[in-house]
C-alpha positions in Angstrom: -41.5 63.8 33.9 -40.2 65.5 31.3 -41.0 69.2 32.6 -38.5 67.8 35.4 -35.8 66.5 33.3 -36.0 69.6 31.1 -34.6 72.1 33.1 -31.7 69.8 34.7 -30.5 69.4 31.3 -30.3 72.8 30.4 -28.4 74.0 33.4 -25.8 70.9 32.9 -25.8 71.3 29.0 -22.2 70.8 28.8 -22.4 67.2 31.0 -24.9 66.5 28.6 -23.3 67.5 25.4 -20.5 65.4 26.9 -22.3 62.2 27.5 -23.5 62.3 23.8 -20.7 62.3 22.5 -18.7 60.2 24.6 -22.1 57.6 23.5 -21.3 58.2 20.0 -17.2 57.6 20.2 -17.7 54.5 22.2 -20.7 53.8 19.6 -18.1 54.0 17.0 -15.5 52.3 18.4 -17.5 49.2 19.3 -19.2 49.4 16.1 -20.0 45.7 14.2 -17.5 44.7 16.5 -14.8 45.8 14.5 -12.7 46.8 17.1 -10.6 43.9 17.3 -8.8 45.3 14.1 -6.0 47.1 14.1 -5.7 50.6 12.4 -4.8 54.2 13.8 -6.4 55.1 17.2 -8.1 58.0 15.7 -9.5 55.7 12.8 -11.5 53.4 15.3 -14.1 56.7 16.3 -14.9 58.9 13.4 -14.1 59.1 9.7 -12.1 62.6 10.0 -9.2 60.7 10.0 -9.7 59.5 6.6 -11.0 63.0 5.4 -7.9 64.5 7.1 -5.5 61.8 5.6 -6.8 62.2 2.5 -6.3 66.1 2.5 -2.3 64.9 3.1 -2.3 64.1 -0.9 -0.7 60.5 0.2 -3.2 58.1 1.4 -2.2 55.3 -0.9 1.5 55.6 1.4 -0.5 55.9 4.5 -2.4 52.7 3.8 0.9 50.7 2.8 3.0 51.7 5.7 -0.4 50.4 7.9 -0.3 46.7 6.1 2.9 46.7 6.4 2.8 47.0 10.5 -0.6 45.6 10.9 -1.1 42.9 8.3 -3.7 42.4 5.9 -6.8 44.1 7.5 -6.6 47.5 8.7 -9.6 49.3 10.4 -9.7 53.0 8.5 -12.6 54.3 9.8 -15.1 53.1 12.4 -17.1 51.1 9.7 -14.4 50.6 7.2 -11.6 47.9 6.2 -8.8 47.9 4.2 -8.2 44.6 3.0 -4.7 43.4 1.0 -4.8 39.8 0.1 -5.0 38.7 -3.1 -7.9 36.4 -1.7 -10.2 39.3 -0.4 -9.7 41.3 -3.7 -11.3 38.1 -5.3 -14.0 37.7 -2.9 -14.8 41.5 -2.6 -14.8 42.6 -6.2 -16.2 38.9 -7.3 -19.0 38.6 -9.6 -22.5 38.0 -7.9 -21.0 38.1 -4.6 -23.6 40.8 -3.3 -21.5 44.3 -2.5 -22.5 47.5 -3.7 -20.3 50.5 -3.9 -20.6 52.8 -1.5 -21.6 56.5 -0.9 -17.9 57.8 -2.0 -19.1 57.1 -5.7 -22.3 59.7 -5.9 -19.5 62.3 -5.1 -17.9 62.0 -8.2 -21.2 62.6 -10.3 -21.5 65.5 -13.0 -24.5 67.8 -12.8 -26.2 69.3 -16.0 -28.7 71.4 -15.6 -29.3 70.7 -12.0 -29.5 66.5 -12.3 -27.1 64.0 -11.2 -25.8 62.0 -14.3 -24.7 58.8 -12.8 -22.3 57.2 -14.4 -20.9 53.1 -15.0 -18.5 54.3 -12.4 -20.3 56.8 -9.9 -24.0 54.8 -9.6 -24.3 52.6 -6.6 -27.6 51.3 -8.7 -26.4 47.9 -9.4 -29.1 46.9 -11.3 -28.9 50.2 -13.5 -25.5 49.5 -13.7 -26.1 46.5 -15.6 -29.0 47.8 -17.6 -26.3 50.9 -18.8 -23.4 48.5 -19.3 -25.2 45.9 -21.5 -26.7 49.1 -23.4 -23.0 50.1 -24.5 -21.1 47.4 -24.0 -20.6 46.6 -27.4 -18.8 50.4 -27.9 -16.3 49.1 -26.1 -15.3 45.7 -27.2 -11.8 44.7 -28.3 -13.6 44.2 -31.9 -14.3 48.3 -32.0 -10.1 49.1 -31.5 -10.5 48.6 -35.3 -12.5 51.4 -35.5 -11.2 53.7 -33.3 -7.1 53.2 -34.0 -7.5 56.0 -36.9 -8.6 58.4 -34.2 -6.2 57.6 -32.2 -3.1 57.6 -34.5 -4.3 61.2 -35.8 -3.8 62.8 -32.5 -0.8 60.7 -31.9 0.7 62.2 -35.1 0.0 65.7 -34.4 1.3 65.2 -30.5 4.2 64.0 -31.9 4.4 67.0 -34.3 3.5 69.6 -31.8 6.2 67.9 -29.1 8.9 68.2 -32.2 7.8 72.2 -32.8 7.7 73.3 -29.3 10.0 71.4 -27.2 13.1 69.6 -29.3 14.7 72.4 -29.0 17.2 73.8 -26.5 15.8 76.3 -23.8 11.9 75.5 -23.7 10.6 74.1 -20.7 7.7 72.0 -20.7 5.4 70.4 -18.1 5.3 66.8 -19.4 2.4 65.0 -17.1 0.4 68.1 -18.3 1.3 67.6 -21.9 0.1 63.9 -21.6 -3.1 65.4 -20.3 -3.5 67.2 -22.6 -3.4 64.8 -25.6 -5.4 62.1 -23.8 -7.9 64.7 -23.7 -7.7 65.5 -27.3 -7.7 61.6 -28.2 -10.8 61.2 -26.2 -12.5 64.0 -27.8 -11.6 62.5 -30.7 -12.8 59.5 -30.5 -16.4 60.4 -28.6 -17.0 63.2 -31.2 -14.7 62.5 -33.9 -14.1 66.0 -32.8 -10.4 67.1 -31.1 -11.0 69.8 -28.2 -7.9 71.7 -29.7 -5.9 71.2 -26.0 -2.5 69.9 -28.0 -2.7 72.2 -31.2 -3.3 75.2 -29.4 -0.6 74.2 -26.0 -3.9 74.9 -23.7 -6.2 74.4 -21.2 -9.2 74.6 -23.2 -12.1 76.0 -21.1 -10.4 75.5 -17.9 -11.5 71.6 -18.3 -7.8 70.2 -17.2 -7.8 73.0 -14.4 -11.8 72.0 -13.3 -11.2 68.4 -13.1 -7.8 69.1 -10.9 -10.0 70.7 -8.4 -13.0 67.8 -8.7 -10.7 65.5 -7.8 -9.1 67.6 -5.0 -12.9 67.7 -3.8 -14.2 64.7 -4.0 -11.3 62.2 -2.8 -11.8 63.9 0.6 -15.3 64.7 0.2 -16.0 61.1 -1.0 -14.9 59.8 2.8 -17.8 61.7 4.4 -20.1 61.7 1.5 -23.2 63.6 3.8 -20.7 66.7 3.2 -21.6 66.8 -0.1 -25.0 67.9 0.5 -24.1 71.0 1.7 -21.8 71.6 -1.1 -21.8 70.6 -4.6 -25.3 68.4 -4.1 -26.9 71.0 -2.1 -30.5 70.4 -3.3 -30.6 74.3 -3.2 -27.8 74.4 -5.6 -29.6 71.8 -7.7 -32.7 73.7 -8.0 -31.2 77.0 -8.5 -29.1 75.2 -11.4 -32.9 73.6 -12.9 -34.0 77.3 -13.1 -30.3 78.9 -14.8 -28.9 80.1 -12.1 -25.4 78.6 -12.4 -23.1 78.9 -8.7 -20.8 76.1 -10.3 -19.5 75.3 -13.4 -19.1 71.8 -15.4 -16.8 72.4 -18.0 -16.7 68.9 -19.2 -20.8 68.3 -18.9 -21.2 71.9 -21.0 -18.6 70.6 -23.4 -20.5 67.2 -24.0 -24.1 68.5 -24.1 -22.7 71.1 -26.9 -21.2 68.3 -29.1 -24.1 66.4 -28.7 -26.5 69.1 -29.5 -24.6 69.2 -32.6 -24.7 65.1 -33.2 -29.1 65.6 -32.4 -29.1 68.9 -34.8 -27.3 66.6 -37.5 -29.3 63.9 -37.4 -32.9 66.2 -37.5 -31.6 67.9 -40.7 -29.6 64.5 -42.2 -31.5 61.9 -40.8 -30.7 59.4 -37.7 -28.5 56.8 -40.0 -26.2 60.1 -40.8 -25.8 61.2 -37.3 -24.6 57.9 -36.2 -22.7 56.9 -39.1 -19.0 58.6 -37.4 -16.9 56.2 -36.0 -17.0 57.6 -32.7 -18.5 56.5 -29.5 -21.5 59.5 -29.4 -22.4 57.4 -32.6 -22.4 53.9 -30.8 -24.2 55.8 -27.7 -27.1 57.0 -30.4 -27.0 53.6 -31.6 -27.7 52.0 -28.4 -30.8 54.7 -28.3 -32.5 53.2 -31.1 -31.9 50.1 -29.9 -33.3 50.5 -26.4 -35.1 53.8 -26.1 -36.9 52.9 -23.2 -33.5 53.1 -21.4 -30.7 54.9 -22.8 -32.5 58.9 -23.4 -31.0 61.7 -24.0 -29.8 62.4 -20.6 -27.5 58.9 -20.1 -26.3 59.6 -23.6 -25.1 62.7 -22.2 -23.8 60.6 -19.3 -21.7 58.7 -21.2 -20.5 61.4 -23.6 -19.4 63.0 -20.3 -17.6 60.0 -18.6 -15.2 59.5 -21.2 -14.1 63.1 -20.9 -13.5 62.6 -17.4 -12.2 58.7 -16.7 -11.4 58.5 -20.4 -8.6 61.2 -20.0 -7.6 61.5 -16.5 -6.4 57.5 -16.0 -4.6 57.3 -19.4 -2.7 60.4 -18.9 -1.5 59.1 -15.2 -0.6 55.7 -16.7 1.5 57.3 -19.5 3.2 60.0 -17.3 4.0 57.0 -15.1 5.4 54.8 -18.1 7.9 57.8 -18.5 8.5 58.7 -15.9 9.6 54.7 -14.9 11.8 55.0 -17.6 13.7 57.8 -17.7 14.7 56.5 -14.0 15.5 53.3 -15.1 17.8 53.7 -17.9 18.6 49.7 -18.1 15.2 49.4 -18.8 14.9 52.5 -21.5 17.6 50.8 -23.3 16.5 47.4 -23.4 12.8 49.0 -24.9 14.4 51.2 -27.1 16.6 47.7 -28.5 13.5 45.9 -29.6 12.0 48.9 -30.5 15.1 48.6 -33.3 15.1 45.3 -33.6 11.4 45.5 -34.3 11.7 47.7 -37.1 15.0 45.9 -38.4 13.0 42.6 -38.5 10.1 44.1 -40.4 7.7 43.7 -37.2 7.1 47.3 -37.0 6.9 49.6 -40.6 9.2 52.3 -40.5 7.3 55.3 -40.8 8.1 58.5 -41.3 6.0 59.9 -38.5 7.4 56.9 -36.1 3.9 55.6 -35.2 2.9 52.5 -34.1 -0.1 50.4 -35.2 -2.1 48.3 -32.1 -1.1 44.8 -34.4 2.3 45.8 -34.5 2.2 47.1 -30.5 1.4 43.0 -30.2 4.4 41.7 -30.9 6.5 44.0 -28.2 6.7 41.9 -25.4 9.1 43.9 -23.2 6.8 47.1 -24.0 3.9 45.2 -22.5 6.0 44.4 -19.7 7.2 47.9 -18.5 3.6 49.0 -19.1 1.8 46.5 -16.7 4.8 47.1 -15.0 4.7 51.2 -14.3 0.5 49.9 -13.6 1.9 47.9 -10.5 4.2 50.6 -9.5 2.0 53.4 -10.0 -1.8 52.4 -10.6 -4.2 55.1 -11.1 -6.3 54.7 -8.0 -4.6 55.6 -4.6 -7.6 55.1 -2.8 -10.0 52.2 -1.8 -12.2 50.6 -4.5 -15.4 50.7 -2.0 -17.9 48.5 -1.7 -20.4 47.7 0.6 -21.0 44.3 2.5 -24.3 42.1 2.0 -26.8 42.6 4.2 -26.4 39.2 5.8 -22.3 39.3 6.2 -19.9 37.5 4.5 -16.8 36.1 4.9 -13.6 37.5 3.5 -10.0 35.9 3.9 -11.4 34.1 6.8 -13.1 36.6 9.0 -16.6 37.0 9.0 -17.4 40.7 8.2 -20.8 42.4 9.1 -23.6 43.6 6.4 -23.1 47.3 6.0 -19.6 47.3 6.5 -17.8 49.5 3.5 -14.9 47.4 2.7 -12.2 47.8 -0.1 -8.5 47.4 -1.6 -6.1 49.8 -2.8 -4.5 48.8 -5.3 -1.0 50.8 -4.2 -1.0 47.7 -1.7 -1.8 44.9 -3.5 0.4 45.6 -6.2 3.4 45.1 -3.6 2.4 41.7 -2.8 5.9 39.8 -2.5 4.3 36.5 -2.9 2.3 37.8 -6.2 4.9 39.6 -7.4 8.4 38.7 -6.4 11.2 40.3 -4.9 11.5 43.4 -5.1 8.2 45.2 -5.0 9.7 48.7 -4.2 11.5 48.5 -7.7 10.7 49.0 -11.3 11.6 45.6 -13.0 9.6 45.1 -16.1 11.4 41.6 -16.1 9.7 40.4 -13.4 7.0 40.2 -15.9 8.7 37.7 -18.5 11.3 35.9 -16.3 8.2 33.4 -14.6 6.4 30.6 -15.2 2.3 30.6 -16.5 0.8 29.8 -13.5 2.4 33.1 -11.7 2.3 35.4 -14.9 -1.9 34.2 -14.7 -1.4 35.2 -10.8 0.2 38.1 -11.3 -2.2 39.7 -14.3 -5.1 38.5 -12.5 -4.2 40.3 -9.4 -3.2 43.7 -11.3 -5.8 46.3 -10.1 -5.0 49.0 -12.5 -8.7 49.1 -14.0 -10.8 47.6 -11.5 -11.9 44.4 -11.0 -15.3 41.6 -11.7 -18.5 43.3 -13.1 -17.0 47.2 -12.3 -13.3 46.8 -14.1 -13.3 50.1 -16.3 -15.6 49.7 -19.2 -12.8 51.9 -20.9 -9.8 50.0 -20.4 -9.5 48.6 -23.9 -9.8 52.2 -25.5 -6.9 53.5 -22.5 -4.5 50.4 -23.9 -4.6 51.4 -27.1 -4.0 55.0 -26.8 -1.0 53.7 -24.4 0.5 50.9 -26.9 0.5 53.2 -29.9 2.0 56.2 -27.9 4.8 55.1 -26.2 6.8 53.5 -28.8 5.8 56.2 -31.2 7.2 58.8 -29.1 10.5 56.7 -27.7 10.9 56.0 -31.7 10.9 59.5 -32.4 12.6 61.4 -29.6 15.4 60.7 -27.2 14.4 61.7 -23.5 16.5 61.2 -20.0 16.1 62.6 -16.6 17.4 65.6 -16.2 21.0 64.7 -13.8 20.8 67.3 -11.3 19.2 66.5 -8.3 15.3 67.3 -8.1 12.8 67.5 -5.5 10.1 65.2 -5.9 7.2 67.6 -4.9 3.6 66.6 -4.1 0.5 67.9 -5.8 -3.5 67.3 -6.6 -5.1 64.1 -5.1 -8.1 61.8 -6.0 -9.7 58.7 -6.6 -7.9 58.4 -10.0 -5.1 61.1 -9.1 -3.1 60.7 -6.1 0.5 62.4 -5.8 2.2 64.1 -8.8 5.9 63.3 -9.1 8.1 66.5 -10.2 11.3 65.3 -12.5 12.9 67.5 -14.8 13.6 65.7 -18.2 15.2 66.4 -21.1 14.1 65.7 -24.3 15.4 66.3 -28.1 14.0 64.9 -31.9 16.2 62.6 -32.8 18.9 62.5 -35.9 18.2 61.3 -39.3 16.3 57.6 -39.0 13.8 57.8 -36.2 14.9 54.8 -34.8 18.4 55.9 -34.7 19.5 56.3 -30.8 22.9 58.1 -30.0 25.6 56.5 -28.5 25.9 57.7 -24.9 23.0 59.4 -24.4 22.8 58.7 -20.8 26.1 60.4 -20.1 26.3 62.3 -16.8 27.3 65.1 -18.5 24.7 67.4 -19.5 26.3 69.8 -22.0 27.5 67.1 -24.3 24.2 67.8 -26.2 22.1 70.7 -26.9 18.7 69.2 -25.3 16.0 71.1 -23.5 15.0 70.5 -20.6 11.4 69.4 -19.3 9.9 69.1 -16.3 6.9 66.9 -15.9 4.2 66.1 -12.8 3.5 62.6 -12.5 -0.1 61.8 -10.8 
């Protein structure tokens, strides 16, 4: 029978090639019935269209522009949803509800010395997940700010001092989203290793890292659509092993970076003893700390792990969040002014210690409630994901804002769409209005924060997200306290750039900064003129992502 068949299908190979694939579009199409959902045509039979969307650098307006015309489930691939109620979020990223992320998060895994580290945020392990999270949870705790605000403030001061030497002045040019990168990098490194990487005193990319992670995330939002193409890539097993025996065809800045400073925290604590190692009020010491405690669980190599998450979630989320905070700003001037009045008020009132150095402590950032507000608000205008937050149905189904949806199916919300909720949010959702945030009653302000996506949501929200807050709360003020900043008022082209889970579209704006005069919480009068040669300021130009 076969002999027979055989021969017919290699003279009509092409008929046959035809048929297969015509089986596996109609496959896809039809798959867990899903086709009754709208989406793009191209969507409904293979997931190119998300790869090839993704490539765009805009997927988070893609997916808006689709709810918009098709409501609040959109078919993006043939076995994924896009979801954008408020309802579904709760449901899909609900505790004990059954998903598991899916196969975009093993993209985003480091490799040292030809391993995987899986991370809180990369594992689809959820019972490792929990296992890693209990192990360091307490490193993270609102309780530990305490410990960590020193850190913090040092690199804020020397920002602040290095902003003040190389661009207050007339003719320097700067790029600001970089800048931010740059000291949420150093704050990071600070606070893992009490140990600075040296990216703001030296006006660097130390090692390549900011460069390396650019072109990660440039791989793996795409990649992270059709995750099997990471195994011929930067999973190869062949890669793997020939990284296991030294023979290095990529590099991980970051992971080399880590394993050095905690060589040096290991080497320490042989020639000091363990209690002296883990003595620094850093997090490697609070990692070290949850080795003693469970070293059946956390070795060496998920120390490492964590050492090298922070360098990578730890510093790439805050420094979109704050690029976005300014950049919010600068456009709004209503809104710079009303910040920059309680800022002044603050101080006049004795809320806020007028320092020399203009920094801000996280108690006093507590009593700022229109700071809060254009924060959460530039995290609802611009959150730091532009992708789906995937997971993975239960086996058995289960229902989400009504519909019944299959086990298997990867399922998810951006948070670019939910955060333009009208009935959440209020008029308006195009717009920046920080207001929006204190002119409504309890029941919608508990709506509204408990529908903010920024970190996550349920037993995933970002581990970090205390640690990113108070880098945020004690920079911003500090740095509006002691410099004066406006867009620059010639026209601009906003310009598109770099793209990932955590880094979607970089906004160009030229800006102009200068220190300002005497007090430094003294604003001048008509700052905001049109005219830009009524005062000697230079101009910078930032990327917002």
């Amino acid at each position: 029978m076969l002999e027979s068949i055989l021969p017919t299908i290699a003279t009509n190979w092409p008929v046959a090639l035809a048929v297969l694939v015509a089986s596996w579009l109609l496959r896809n199409y039809f798959y867990h019935g899903l086709n009754k959902y709208p989406g793009p045509i191209l969507a409904r039979f293979t997931d190119w269209w998300r790869f090839f969307d993704v490539c765009s650098y805009r997927p988070d307006i893609t997916h808006l522009k689709l709810h918009r015309r098709h409501g609040d489930i959109v078919r993006l691939g043939p076995n994924t949803l896009s979801f954008s109620s408020p309802k579904a979020l709760k449901t899909i990223y609900g505790l004990n509800k059954g998903f598991t992320k899916s196969g975009f998060y093993p993209v985003q895994q480091s490799v040292s010395k030809g391993k995987r580290l899986p991370s809180l945020f990369s594992t689809t392990d959820e019972s490792y997940h929990a296992n890693l999270r209990r192990s360091v949870n307490n490193a993270f705790s609102m309780s530990q700010l305490v410990q960590y605000e020193p850190a913090v403030t040092d690199t804020v001061e020397v920002f602040l001092d290095q902003t003040d030497r190389l661009y207050a002045k007339p003719g320097q040019v700067c790029d600001f989203a970089q800048w931010l990168q740059y000291f949420a990098f150093d704050v990071i490194g600070q606070i893992t290793y009490s140990k600075r990487h040296g990216f703001v005193e030296r006006n660097e990319d130390i090692d390549g890292m900011v460069g390396y992670l650019g072109k990660l995330f440039s791989y793996v939002a795409p990649i992270g659509q059709m995750p099997w193409l990471d195994l011929f890539f930067l999973k190869n097993p062949l890669v793997l092993l020939l990284d296991r025996l030294g023979v290095k065809l990529f590099a991980f800045p970051v992971a080399t970076f880590a394993a050095q400073r905690m060589s040096e925290r290991l080497s320490e604590m042989e020639s000091q003893g363990r209690e002296k190692g883990t003595e620094k009020p850093d997090l490697l010491s609070m990692f070290l700390k949850a080795q003693t405690d469970r070293p059946e669980f956390m070795t060496d190599q998920r120390v490492l792990t964590m050492a090298v998450s922070m360098a990578f979630a730890g510093s790439e989320t805050t420094a979109i969040s704050l690029a976005a905070v300014f950049y919010h700003l600068l456009r709004t001037p209503r809104c710079y002014e009303k910040l920059m009045q309680e800022l002044n008020e603050a101080v006049d009132k004795g809320h806020i210690q007028n320092r020399r150095t203009g920094t801000v402590t996280w108690a006093e950032s507590q009593n700022l409630p229109y700071l809060d507000a254009c924060i959460k608000e530039a995290f609802r205008m611009h959150p730091a994901a532009g992708l789906l937050l995937e997971r993975v149905t239960p086996p058995q189904g289960i229902e989400i804002d009504g519909h019944f949806i299959p086990g298997g199916t990867i399922v998810g919300c951006n948070a670019w769409v939910i955060h333009k909720r009208e009935e959440v949010f209020g008029p308006q959702v195009d717009s920046y209005m920080p207001d929006r945030w204190l002119d409504t009653n309890k029941e919608q302000l508990k709506e509204m924060n408990g529908t903010l996506f920024q970190f996550g949501a349920g037993a995933r929200t970002c581990i970090g997200k205390n640690i990113s807050l108070l880098e945020m709360y004690k920079l911003i003020p500090a740095f509006l306290r002691r410099f004066e900043a406006s867009i620059f008022p010639f026209r601009t082209e906003t310009r598109i750039r770099g793209m990932a889970d955590k880094r979607i579209a970089w906004y160009r704006f030229d800006s102009m900064i200068r220190a300002k005069i005497g007090s430094c919480i003294m604003v001048s009068p008509g700052f905001f003129s049109d005219s830009p040669s009524k005062y000697l300021v230079p101009r910078i130009h930032g990327y917002i992502c």
